[in-house]
C-alpha positions as CSV (number, residue, x, y, z in Angstrom):
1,X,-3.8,-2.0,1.7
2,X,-4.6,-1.8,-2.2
3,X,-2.6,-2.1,-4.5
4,X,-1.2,0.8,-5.8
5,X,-2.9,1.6,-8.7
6,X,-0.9,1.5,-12.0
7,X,-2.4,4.4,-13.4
8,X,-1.2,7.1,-10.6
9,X,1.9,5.8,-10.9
10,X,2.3,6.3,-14.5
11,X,1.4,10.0,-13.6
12,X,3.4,10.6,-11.0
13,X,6.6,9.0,-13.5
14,X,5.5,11.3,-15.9
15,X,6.0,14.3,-13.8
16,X,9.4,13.0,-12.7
17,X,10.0,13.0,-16.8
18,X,9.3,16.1,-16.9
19,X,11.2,17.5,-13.8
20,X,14.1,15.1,-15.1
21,X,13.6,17.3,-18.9
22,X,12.8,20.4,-17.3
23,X,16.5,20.4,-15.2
24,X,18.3,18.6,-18.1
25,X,21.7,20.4,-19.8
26,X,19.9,20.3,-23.2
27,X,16.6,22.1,-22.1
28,X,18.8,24.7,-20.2
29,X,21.4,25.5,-23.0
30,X,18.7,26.1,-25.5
31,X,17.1,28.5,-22.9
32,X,20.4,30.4,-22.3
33,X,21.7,30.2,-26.1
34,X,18.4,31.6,-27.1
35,X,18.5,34.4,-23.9
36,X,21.8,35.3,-25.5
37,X,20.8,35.6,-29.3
38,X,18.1,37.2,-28.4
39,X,20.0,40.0,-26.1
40,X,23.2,40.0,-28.1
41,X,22.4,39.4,-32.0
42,X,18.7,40.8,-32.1
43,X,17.9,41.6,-35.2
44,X,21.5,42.4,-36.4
45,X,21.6,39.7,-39.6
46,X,21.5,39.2,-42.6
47,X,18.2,38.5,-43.3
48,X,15.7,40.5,-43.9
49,X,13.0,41.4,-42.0
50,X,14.6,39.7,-39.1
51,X,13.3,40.8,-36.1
52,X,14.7,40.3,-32.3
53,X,11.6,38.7,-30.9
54,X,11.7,36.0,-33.5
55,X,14.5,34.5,-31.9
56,X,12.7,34.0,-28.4
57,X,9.8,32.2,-30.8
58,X,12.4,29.7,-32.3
59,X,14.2,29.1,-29.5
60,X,11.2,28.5,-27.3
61,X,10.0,26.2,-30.3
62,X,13.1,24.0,-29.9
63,X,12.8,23.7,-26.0
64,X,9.4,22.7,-26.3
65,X,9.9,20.3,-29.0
66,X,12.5,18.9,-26.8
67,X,10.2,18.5,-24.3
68,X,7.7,16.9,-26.3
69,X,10.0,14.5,-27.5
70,X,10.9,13.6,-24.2
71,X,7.5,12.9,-21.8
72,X,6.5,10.9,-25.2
73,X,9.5,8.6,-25.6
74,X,8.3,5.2,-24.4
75,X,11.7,4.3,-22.9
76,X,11.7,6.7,-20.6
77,X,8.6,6.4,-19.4
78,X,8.7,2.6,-18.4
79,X,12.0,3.4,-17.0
80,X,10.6,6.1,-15.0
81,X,7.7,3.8,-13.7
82,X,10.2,1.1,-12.9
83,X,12.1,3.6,-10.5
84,X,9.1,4.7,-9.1
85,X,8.3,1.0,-8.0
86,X,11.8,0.6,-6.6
87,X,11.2,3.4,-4.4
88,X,8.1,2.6,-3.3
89,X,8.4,-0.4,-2.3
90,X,9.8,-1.5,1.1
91,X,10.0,-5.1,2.3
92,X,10.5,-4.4,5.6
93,X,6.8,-4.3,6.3
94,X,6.2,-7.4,5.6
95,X,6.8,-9.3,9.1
96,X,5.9,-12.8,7.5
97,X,9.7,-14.4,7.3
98,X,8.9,-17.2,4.4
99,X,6.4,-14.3,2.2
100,X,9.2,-12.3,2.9
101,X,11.8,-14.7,1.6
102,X,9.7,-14.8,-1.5
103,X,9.1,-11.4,-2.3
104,X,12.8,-10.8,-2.6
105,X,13.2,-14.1,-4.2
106,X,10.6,-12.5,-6.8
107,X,12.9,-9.1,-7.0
108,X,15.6,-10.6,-7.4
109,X,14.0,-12.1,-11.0
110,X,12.8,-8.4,-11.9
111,X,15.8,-7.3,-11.2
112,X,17.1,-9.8,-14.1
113,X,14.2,-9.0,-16.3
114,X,15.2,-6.0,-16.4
115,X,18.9,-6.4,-17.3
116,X,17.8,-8.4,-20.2
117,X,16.0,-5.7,-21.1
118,X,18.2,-2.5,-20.6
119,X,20.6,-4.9,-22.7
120,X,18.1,-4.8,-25.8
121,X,17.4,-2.6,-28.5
122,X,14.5,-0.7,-30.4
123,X,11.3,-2.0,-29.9
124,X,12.4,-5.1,-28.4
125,X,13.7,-3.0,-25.8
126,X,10.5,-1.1,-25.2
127,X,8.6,-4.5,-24.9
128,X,10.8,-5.8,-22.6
129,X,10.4,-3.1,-20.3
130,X,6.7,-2.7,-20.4
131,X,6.8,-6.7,-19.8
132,X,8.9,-5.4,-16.0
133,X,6.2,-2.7,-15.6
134,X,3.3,-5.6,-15.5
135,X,6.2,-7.3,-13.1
136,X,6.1,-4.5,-11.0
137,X,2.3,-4.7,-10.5
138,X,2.6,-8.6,-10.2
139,X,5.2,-7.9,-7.3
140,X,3.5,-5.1,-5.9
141,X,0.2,-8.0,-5.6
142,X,2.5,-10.5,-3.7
143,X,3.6,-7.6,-1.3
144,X,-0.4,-6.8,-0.3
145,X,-1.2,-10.7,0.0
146,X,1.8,-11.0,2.3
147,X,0.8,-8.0,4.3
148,X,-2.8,-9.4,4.3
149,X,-1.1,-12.6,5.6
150,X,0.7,-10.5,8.5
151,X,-3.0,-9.4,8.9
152,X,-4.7,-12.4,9.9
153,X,-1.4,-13.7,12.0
154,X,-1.7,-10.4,14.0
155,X,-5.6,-10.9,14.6
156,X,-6.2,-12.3,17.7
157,X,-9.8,-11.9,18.0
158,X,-9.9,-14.6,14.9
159,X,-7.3,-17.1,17.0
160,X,-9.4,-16.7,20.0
161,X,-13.0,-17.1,18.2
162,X,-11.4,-20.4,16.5
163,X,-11.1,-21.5,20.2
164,X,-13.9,-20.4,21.6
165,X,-17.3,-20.1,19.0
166,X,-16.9,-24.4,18.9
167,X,-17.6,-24.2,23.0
168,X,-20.7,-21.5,22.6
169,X,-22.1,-23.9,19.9
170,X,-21.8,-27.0,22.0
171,X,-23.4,-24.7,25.3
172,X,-26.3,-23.7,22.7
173,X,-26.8,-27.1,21.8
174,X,-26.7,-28.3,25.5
175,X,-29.0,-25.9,26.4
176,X,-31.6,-26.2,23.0
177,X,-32.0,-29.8,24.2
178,X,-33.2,-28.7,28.0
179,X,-35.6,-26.0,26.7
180,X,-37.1,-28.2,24.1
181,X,-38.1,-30.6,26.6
182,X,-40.0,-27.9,28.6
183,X,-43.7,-27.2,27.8
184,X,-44.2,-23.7,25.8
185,X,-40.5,-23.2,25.2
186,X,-40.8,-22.9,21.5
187,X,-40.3,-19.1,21.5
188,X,-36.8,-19.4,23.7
189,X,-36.0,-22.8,21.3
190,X,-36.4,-20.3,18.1
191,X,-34.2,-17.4,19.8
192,X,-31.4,-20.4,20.6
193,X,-31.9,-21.6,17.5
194,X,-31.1,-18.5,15.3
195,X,-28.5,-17.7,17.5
196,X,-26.8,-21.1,16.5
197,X,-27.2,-20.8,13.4
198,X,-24.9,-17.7,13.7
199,X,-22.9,-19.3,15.7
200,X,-22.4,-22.0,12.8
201,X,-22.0,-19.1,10.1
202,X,-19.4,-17.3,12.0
203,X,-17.5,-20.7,12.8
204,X,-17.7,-21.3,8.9
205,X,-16.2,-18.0,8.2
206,X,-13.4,-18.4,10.5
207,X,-12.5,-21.7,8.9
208,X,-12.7,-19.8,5.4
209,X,-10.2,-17.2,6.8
210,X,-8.0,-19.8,8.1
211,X,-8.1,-21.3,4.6
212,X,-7.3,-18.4,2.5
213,X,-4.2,-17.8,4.8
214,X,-2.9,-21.3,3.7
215,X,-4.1,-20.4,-0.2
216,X,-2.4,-16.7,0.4
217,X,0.9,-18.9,1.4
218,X,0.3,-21.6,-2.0
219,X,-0.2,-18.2,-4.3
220,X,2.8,-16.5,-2.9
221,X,4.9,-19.9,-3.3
222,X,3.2,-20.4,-7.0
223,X,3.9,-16.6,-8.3
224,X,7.7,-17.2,-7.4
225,X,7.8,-20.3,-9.5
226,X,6.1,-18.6,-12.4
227,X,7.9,-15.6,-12.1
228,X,11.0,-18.0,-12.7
229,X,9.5,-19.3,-15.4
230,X,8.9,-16.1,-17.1
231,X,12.4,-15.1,-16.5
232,X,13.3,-17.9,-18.6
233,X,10.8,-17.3,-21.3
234,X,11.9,-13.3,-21.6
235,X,15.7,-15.2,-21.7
236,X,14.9,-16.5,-25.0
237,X,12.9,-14.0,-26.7
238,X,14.9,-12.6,-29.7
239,X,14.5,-9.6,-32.1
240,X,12.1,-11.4,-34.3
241,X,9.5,-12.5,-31.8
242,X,9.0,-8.3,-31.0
243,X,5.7,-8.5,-33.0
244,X,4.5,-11.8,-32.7
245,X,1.7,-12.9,-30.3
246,X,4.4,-14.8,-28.1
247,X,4.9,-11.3,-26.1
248,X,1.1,-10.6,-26.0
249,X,0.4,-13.6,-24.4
250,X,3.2,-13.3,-22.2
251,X,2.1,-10.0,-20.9
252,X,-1.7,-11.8,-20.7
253,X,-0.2,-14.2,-18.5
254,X,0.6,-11.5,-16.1
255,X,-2.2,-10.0,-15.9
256,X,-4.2,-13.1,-15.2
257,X,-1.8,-13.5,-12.1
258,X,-2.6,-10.2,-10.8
259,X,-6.0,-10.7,-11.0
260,X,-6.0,-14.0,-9.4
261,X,-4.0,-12.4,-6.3
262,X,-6.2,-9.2,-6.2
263,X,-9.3,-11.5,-5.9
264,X,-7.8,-13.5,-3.1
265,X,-7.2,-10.2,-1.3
266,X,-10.3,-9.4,-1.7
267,X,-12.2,-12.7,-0.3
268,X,-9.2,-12.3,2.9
269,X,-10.9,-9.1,3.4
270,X,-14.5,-9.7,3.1
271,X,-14.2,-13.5,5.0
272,X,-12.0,-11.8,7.9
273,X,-14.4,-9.2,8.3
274,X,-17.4,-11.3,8.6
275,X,-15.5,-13.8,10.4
276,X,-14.7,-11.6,14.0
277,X,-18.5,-10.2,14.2
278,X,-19.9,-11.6,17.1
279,X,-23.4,-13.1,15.7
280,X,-24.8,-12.4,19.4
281,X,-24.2,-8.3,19.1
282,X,-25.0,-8.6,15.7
283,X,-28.8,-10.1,16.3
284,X,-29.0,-7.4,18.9
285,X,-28.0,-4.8,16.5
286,X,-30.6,-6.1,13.6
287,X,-33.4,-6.0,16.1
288,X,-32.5,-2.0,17.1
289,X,-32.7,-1.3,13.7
290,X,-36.0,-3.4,13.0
C-alpha cells in the first residue's frame, strides 16, 4: 500500500482542469459566438480584405488562450489536487480505532489549513495552498502507516511465531546439549547449530516488528501534534512573510515528516517479511538451490 505518488495526482488534477475548462460557460460561448460570426457575418464588414475563415482563426485563438490560461493558473491547480485527495481518501479502511481517531483528528487541521488559505489573497494564497498539498501527502503517509499497523494486527502467523520460535529455541538447545555429549556428533551439532542461529534471527525479527508497530503508534501520535503545531504557525503567517524563508522551511518541515513515515513503512515491510519465514524451510530451500 504506497503512497500515492504526488506526481500522478497532479496529472490526473490536471485533466480534471481541463475537463472542468473544456465544459465551462466561457469556453462554450466563445465556441458558439465564433460558430455564429463565422456562419452569419462572414466576411460581410467593413474591413477590407476580411475574409470568413478568419473568424474561426480568432475565435479558436481566444478559446485556446482561455484554455491556456486556465491548466497554468496555479490556484486551480492546487485546488484541483486538494479535491483529488478528498476523494481519494477513505478512512474507513483503516480498522485501527486510536490511528483512526488520529487521522481524522489530522483532517480536521487540513481542513482548517485550508480555510485559512481559501481566505487569502495573491500569492499568499497560492503558498498557502501548496503548503495543504504537502499536507495532503503528509496525511496520505499517516493513512499507509495505519493501514500497515492494521497489517501486523491481522498477521497471525507473527502472534503465533512470538509464541512459539522461543519453545523451538529452547528444544534446539535441549537437544544441542545431548548430541554434543555423543561421540562423532559434530556434523548433527553444526546442522542444530545453524538452525539455531535462524531460530535466534527470526525471533530477533519478530521483536523488530513488534517494535515498529509501537514506533508506527508514537509517529502517528507525533504527526497529529505537529500537524497542530503547523496549524498554528500557517495562523500567523501574514502577507509579508509570502517570500521570506519562514514558508520554505515550513514546507521543508513537511517533507522531512513524510520521509520519516515513508521510511518506517518501509522497515514494517521488509522486518515483517523476514520475520514470518520459517528459518527451517528456508535452510531447506538454500540447499535445493546449492
Amino acid at each position: 500500500m504506497p503512497t500515492q505518488d504526488p506526481a500522478d495526482l497532479r496529472q490526473r488534477a490536471f485533466g480534471a482542469i481541463l475537463s472542468s475548462a473544456l465544459k465551462s460557460p466561457q469556453f462554450l460561448f466563445t465556441l458558439a459566438f465564433t460558430a455564429a460570426l463565422f456562419l452569419f457575418v462572414g466576411d460581410t464588414t467593413f474591413i477590407p480584405g476580411w475574409q470568413s475563415w478568419y473568424w474561426l482563426v480568432g475565435g479558436g485563438a481566444a478559446a485556446a488562450a482561455f484554455l491556456v490560461s486556465t491548466v497554468t493558473d496555479p490556484e486551480a491547480a492546487q485546488q484541483a489536487v486538494n479535491r483529488m485527495f478528498e476523494e481519494n481518501l477513505n478512512l474507513e479502511r483503516v480498522k485501527h480505532r486510536v490511528a483512526r481517531q488520529h487521522l481524522q483528528k489530522a483532517l480536521e487541521y487540513r481542513e482548517q489549513m485550508l480555510q485559512l488559505a481559501n481566505r487569502a489573497k495573491g500569492a499568499l494564497k497560492v503558498n498557502l495552498l501548496q503548503t495543504v498539498n504537502d499536507v495532503n501527502q503528509w496525511i496520505q503517509g499517516m493513512v499507509d502507516l495505519a493501514l500497515h499497523l492494521d497489517q501486523y494486527a491481522d498477521n497471525q502467523l507473527v502472534a503465533r511465531d512470538l509464541k512459539e520460535v522461543p519453545q523451538r529455541i529452547s528444544k534446539v538447545q535441549q537437544r544441542m546439549e545431548i548430541e554434543s555429549r555423543k561421540p562423532g556428533s559434530e556434523a548433527v551439532v553444526g546442522e542444530l547449530q545453524r538452525q539455531l542461529d535462524a531460530l535466534n534471527q527470526q525471533l530477533l525479527n519478530l521483536q523488530a516488528s513488534t517494535s515498529n508497530a509501537k514506533r508506527a503508534e508514537i509517529q502517528l501520535e507525533t504527526a497529529l501534534a505537529s500537524l497542530g503545531t503547523m496549524y498554528s504557525q500557517m495562523s500567523r503567517i501574514g502577507t509579508s512573510e509570502v517570500d521570506s524563508g519562514r514558508m520554505q522551511r515550513m514546507r521543508g518541515d513537511i517533507q522531512e515528516e513524510v520521509s520519516s513515515l515513508q521510511d518506517l513503512i518501509q522497515a514494517m515491510d521488509e522486518v515483517q517479511a523476514s520475520a514470518t519465514i520459517d528459518p527451517v524451510q528456508e535452510e531447506v530451500r538454500k540447499m535445493r538451490l546449492s
